[in-house]
Structures are given as C-alpha cells and as structure tokens.
C-alpha positions as CSV (number, residue, x, y, z in Angstrom):
1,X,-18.3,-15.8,-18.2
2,X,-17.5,-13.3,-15.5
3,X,-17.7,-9.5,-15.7
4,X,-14.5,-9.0,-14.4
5,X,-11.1,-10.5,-14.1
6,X,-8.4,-8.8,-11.6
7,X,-5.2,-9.8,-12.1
8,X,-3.2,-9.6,-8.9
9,X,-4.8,-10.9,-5.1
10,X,-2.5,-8.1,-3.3
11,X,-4.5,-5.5,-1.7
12,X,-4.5,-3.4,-4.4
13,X,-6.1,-6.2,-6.4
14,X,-8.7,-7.6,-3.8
15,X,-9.7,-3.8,-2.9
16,X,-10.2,-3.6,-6.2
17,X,-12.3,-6.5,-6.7
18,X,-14.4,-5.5,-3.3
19,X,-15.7,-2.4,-4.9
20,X,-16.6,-3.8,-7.9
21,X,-18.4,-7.5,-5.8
22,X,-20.4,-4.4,-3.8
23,X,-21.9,-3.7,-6.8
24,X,-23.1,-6.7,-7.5
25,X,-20.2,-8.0,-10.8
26,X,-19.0,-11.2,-10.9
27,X,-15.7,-11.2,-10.1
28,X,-12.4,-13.3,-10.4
29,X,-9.3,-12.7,-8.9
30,X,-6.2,-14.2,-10.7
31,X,-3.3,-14.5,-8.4
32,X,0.1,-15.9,-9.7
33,X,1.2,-17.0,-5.9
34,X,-0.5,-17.0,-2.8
35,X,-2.5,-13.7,-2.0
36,X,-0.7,-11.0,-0.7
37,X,2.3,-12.7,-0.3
38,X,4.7,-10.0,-1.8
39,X,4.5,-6.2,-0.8
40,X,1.1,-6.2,0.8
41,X,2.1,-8.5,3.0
42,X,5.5,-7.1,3.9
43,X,4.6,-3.6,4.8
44,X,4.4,-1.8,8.0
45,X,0.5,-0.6,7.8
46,X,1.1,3.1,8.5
47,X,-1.6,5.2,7.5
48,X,0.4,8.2,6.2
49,X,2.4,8.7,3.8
50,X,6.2,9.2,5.6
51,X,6.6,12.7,5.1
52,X,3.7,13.3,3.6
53,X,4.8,17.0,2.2
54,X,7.3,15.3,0.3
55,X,4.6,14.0,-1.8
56,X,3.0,15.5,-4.7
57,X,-0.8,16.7,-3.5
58,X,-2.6,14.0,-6.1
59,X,-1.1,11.5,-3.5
60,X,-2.5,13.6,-0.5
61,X,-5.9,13.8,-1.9
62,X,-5.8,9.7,-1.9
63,X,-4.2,9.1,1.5
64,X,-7.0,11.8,3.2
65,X,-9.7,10.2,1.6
66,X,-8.7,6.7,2.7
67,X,-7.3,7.8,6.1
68,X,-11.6,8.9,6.5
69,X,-13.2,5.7,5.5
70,X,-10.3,3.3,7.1
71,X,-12.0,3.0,10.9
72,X,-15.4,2.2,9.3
73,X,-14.0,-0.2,6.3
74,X,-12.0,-2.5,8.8
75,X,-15.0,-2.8,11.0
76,X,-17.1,-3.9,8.1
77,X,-14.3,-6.2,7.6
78,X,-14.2,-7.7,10.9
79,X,-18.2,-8.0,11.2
80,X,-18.0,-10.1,7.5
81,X,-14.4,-12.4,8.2
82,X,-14.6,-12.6,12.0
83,X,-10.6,-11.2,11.6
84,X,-9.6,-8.0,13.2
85,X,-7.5,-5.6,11.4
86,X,-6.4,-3.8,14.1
87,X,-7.0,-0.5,13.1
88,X,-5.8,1.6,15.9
89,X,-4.7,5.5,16.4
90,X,-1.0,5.2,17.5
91,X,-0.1,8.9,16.5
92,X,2.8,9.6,14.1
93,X,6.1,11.3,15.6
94,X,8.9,12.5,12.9
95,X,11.9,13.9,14.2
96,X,13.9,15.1,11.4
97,X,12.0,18.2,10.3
98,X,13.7,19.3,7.1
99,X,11.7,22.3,6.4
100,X,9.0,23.4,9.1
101,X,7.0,25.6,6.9
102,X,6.8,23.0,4.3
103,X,5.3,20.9,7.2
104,X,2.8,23.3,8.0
105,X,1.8,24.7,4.8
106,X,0.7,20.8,3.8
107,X,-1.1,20.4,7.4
108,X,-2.9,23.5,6.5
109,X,-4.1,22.5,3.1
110,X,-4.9,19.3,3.7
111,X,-6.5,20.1,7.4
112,X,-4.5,17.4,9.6
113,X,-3.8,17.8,12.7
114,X,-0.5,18.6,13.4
115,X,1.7,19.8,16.8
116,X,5.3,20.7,17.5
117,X,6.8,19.5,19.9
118,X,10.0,19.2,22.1
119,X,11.7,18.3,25.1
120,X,10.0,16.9,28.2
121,X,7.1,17.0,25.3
122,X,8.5,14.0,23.3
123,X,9.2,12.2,26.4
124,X,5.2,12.5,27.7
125,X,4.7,11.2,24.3
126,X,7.0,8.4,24.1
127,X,9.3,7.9,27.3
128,X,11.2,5.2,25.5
129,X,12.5,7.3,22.2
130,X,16.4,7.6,21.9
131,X,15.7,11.5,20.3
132,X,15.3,14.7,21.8
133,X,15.3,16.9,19.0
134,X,14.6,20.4,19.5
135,X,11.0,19.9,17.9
136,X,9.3,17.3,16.2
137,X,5.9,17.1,14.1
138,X,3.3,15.0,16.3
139,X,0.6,13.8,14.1
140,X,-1.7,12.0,16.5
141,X,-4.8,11.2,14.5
142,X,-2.3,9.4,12.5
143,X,-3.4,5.5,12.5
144,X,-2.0,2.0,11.8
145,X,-3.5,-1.2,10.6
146,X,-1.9,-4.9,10.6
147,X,-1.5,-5.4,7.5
148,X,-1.0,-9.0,7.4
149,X,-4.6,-8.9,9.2
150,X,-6.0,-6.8,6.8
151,X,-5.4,-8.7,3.9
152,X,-6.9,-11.8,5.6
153,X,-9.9,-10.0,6.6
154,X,-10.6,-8.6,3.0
155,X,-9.8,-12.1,1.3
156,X,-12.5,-13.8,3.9
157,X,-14.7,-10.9,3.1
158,X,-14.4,-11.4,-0.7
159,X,-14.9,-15.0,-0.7
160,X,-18.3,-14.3,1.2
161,X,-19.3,-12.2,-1.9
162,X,-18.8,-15.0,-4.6
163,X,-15.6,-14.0,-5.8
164,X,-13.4,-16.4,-6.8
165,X,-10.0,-16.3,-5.9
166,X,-7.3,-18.5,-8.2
167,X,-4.1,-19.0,-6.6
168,X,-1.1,-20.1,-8.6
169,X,-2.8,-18.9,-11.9
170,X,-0.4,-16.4,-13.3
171,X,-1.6,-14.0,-16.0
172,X,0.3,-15.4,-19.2
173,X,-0.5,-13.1,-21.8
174,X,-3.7,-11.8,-24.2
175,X,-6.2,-12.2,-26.8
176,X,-6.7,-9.1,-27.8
177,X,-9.1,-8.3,-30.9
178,X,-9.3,-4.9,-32.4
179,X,-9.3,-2.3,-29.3
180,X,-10.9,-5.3,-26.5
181,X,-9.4,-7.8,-24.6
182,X,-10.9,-11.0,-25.5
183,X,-9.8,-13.3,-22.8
184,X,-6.5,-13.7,-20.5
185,X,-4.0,-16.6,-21.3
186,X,-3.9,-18.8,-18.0
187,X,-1.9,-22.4,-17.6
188,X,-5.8,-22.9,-16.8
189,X,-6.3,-22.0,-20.6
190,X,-8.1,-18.8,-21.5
191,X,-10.7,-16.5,-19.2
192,X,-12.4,-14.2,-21.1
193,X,-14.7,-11.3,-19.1
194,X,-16.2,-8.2,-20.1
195,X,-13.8,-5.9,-18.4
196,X,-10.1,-6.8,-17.1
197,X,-8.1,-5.0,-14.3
198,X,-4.5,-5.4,-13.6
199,X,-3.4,-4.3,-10.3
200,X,0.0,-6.5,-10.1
201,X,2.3,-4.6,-7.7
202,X,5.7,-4.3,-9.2
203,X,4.8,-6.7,-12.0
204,X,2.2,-5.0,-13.5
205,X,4.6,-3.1,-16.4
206,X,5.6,-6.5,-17.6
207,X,2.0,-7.8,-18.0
208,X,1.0,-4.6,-20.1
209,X,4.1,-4.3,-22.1
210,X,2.5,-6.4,-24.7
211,X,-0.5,-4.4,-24.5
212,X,1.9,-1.4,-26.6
213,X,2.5,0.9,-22.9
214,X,5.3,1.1,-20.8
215,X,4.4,1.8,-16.9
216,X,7.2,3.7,-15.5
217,X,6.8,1.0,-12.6
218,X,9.9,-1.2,-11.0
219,X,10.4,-3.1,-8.4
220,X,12.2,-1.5,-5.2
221,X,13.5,-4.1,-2.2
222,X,12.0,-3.3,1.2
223,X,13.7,-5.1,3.9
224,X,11.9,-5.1,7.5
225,X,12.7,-6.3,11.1
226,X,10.3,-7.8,13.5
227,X,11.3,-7.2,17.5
228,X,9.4,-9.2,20.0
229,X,9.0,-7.3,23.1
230,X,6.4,-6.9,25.6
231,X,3.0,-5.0,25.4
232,X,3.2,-1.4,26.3
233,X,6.9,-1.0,25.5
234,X,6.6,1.7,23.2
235,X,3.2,3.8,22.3
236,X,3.5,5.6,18.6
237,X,4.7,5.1,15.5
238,X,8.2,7.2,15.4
239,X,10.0,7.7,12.4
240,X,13.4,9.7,11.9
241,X,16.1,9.7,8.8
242,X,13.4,7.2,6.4
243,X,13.3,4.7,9.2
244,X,10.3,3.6,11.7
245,X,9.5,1.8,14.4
246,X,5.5,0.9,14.6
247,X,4.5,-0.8,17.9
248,X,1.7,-3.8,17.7
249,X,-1.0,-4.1,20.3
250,X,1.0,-7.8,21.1
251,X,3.7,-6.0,22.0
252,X,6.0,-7.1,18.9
253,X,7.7,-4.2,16.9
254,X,8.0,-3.4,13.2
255,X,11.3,-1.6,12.1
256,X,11.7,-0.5,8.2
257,X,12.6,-0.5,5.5
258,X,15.5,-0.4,3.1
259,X,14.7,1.2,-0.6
260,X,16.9,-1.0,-2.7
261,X,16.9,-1.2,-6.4
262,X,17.7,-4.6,-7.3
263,X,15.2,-5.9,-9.6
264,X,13.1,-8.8,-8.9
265,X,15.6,-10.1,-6.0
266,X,13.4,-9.8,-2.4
267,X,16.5,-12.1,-0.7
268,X,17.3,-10.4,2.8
269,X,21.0,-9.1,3.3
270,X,23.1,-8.7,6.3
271,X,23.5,-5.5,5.7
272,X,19.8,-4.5,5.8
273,X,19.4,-6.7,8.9
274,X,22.8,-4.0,10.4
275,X,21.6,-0.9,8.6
276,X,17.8,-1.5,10.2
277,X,19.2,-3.5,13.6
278,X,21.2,0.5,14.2
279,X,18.0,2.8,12.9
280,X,16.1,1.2,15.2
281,X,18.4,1.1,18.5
282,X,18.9,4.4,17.8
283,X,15.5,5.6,17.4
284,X,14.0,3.5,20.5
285,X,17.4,2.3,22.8
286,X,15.5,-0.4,24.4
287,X,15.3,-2.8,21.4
288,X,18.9,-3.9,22.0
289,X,17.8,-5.9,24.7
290,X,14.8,-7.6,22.7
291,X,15.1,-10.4,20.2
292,X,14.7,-10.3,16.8
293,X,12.4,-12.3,15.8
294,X,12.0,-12.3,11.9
295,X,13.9,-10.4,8.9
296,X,11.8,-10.2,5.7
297,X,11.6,-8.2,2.2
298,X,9.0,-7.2,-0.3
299,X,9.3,-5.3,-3.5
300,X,7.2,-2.4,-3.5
301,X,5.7,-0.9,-7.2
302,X,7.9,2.0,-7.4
303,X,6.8,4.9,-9.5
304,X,8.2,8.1,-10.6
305,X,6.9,10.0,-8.1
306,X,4.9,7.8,-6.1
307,X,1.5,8.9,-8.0
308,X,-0.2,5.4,-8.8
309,X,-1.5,5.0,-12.4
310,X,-5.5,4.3,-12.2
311,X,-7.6,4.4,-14.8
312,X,-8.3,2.9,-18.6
313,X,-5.7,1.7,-20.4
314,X,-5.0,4.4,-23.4
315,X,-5.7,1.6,-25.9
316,X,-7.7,-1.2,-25.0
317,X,-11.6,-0.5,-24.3
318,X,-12.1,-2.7,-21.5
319,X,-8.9,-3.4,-19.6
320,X,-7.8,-0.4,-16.9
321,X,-4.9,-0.6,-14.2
322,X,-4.2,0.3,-10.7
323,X,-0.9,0.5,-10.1
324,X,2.4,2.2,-8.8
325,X,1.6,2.9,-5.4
326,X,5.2,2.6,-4.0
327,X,5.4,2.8,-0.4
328,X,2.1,3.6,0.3
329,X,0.0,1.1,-1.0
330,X,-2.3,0.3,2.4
331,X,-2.8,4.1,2.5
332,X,-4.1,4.5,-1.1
333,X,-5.7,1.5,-1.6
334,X,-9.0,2.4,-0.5
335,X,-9.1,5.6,-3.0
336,X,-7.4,3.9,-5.6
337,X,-9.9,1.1,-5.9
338,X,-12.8,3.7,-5.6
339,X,-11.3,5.7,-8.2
340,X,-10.6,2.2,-10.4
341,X,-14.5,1.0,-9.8
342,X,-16.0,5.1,-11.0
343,X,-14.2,4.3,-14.2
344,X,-15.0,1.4,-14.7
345,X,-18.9,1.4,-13.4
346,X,-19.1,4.8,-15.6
347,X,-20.3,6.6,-12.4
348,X,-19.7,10.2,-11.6
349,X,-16.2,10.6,-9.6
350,X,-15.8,10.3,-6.2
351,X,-12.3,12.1,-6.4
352,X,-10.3,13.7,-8.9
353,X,-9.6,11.2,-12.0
354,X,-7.3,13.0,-14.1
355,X,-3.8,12.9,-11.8
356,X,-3.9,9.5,-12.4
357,X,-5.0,8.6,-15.5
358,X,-2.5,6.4,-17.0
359,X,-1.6,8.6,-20.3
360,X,-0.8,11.3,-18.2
361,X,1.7,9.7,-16.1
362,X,3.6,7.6,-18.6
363,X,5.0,7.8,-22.1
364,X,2.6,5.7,-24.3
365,X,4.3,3.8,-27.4
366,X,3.8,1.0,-30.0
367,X,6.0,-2.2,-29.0
C-alpha cells in the first residue's frame, strides 16, 4: 500500500507529491486525464500575482516565498528531467495604476522592488508598447516560467523518484470508516493509503462534497492567444486593464485571459478570440501584423478571494486539500505544496498555516 495518494497530476497536485517523494513517502498520483492538461497547462507562467495589492496579504506571503525558491527549483528540475523551464526575469510593467499609494504601501511591506515610471522611460523599457501613460509600476525582478515546460520537467522529475503517475484514473468516490479514509474508489477498483490529498483544480469541491464540506471553489473560463512573432520583438511582461502580453525566449507571444463563469465549458468563443485579438493590439501595436497561431481555454479553481484552501480536511484524519488557487496557481504552488507537506509530515511550519486552513475559509456542513 502507498503512503499517499494525490488526487489531481496538475501542478498543484505533482508539487504536491514532489515534496512529499523528497521525503522519502511512497507516492501515487491519480490523474483523471492527461497531466496538466487543464489550467496548469493553459496559463501564462507569470510569477506575480496581476496586481498584486489587490490581493489579500495571506496570498502575498505565498507568492514572495515561491517567487525566492523558483530560480533554484527549476534548475533542480532541469538537472533531474533534462527539460528547461525557462525561468527567466522579463520584468513586470502595469499601466493602469488605480491607486499609487496602494501600490507602494504593498511594495513596502512586502520589500519588492518597485519603480515609476513614464515617458521616454516606458519606451527604454519596451520600445514596442502601444501605452504612454503618465506613469506606470516597473516591477523588474518580476519573472516568468513556461509553464507548459514546467509541468513536463516536474512530471520527468517525479517519475525519477518512484512515483507513480495513473493517467485516466479518475477519483470516483470513498471508503470512508469512522473519521479515516479507507481507500479511494477507482475504475481500477479501490487504493487505499495512509494519507490522501486532493489538489483537483476546479474539480476538487465536487470530489469532497461527499466528504460533508463544501469548497467555495468553481470553475472560471480563461481563454488565451498565442502570437508567433520573431525573437526579440517585445522584452517584458506588460499588462494593462486585466490583460497581458508575456514574450517567450522563441519569440512567440502569450496574450490573456478572459474571466468567464460558465461552469465546466473550456470551449473557445469568437468573442474571446475579438476581446483578446483588441487587448493585445492595443497594448503592443505590432501584433496586428503577426499570426495567430493557437486560441485555447482552461478553467482556473476560482475562490472567494483567491486565498487557496490548504490544509486537513475539518473531518477526516488523514485526507487534507490544496486547492483554490485561481489565477495564480504557478505562483503559489511552491508554498502551497510546502505548506500541504508541514501538515501532513507533522513538521514545524515553514510559513503561516492558519490563512489557509480549510475551516477558516469555508462554511463547513453535514450533506
């Protein structure tokens, strides 16, 4: 029998099970597609929350811990899978400042580095943006990884620690005597473990909901373009009015995302491909003249605030979640899964538990 079963091969999930295969635990990894098909996959890789101020500071804490260990982690990765994640310092522009001082009360507090700028500036910056506001936040330290890469790396990685990855092996339900989890219902049949983790992107509240809890977690559409231009063409990541545009060393450009709620449907629309084909002319002018080269869409674990829910489940001895991250799951994901793997190792914190803790995010009740 394994130690642990991870339900969900996203990155979420695999980070999840990498912290716990460093340890030395057995671990299986049960994925219900391919891994990190959905939101993992369909993501733009910024490491930053956009508009990070926005954000409540539990999410800060995360993203500052993981934006520290990120350079070292994907060359770890790359000396293990032979797969580069292209990590690589692009520098994070916004040009719609709402509310300066909010902007540099949250650079203070959480010491990033942050400039104004404006003008001829900008244009040093990035010769190629369509804005000249009066000023804009520079965040340079501010990095990016390939996501797609990423998750390829880490899968590699995992595979060369002995843990087993089952693809097309939904999570179908529970045995669940008195307050443990006995085993996992499979159309393999029935995987029992000493600990279970569920860290199922947007369908981890329907997993649980047997379990007598309600996440406050729903699916929201992302739709994304993909540009393919020459190297060089644009420098850093530039985002203005919830939209950006992330340049990749091969020269192709990322545009995002749409926030749709609309369930469980990841179809692609016209109007996204319109609504995201204008943001990104208007933000970099030069794109008009490149083709597009692919439209996609993920659904992203959307939670109330965008605080993800790690931590024990508020019943159930030995089954705990990571969940919820909502638009910043590359960010977190690092924390998150260090902050799954102190609970469940019963090891003294490497961050703050309490923010996340399940029963203090949702309403816990008896279905």
């Amino acid at each position: 029998m394994t130690d642990c079963v991870v339900i969900g091969a996203g990155l979420i999930g695999m980070l999840s099970a990498y912290e716990l295969a460093n340890v030395g635990m057995q671990v299986t990894v049960l994925e219900r597609g391919q891994p990190a098909r959905e939101s993992s996959w369909a993501g733009g890789g910024i490491l930053s929350p956009l508009y990070p101020w926005r954000y409540p500071d539990p999410v800060n804490e995360l993203a500052s811990w993981s934006q520290r260990v990120y350079p070292d982690f994907c060359r770890q990765l790359e000396e293990s899978s032979g797969i580069d994640p292209q990590w690589t310092s692009s520098g994070l522009m916004i040009a719609d400042i709402d509310d300066r001082q909010s902007v540099q009360q949250w650079a203070t507090r959480f010491e990033a580095r942050l400039e104004w700028r404006g003008g001829n500036d900008v244009r040093r910056i990035e010769p190629r943006l369509g804005l000249v506001p009066e000023s804009v936040a520079w965040l340079p330290e501010v990095a990016q990884v390939r996501n797609p890469r990423l998750v390829q790396a880490l899968r590699a990685t995992l595979v060369n620690k002995g843990v087993e990855i089952r693809t097309d092996c939904p999570a179908q339900g529970w045995i669940i005597e008195a307050d443990r989890i006995k085993a996992v219902r499979t159309p393999e049949g029935e995987m029992g473990a000493d600990c279970f983790v569920v860290a199922s992107g947007a369908w981890s509240a329907e997993l649980l909901r047997s379990t007598g809890i309600d996440l406050p977690i729903e699916p929201v559409r992302g739709q994304m373009l993909l540009y393919k231009g020459p190297p060089g063409l644009i420098s850093c990541i530039a985002l203005y009015n919830g939209r950006y545009v992330i340049p990749r060393r091969d020269g192709r450009v990322l545009v995002g995302s749409t926030l749709e709620y609309v369930g469980f449907d990841k179809h692609t629309t016209q109007q996204g491909l319109d609504d995201l084909r204008q943001s990104a002319t208007e933000i970099v002018p030069d794109l008009a003249a490149l083709p597009i080269e692919k439209q996609w869409a993920g659904l992203r674990p959307g939670s109330p605030d965008g605080t993800p829910l790690v931590g024990p489940h508020p019943h159930i001895t030995n089954l705990y979640i990571n969940a919820g991250h909502f638009r910043n799951g590359v960010v977190l994901g690092p924390a998150t899964a260090r902050v799954l793997a102190d609970h469940v190792l019963r090891r003294p914190a490497t961050l703050e538990q309490g923010p996340y803790l399940p029963e203090n995010i949702m309403d816990v009740g008896t279905q």
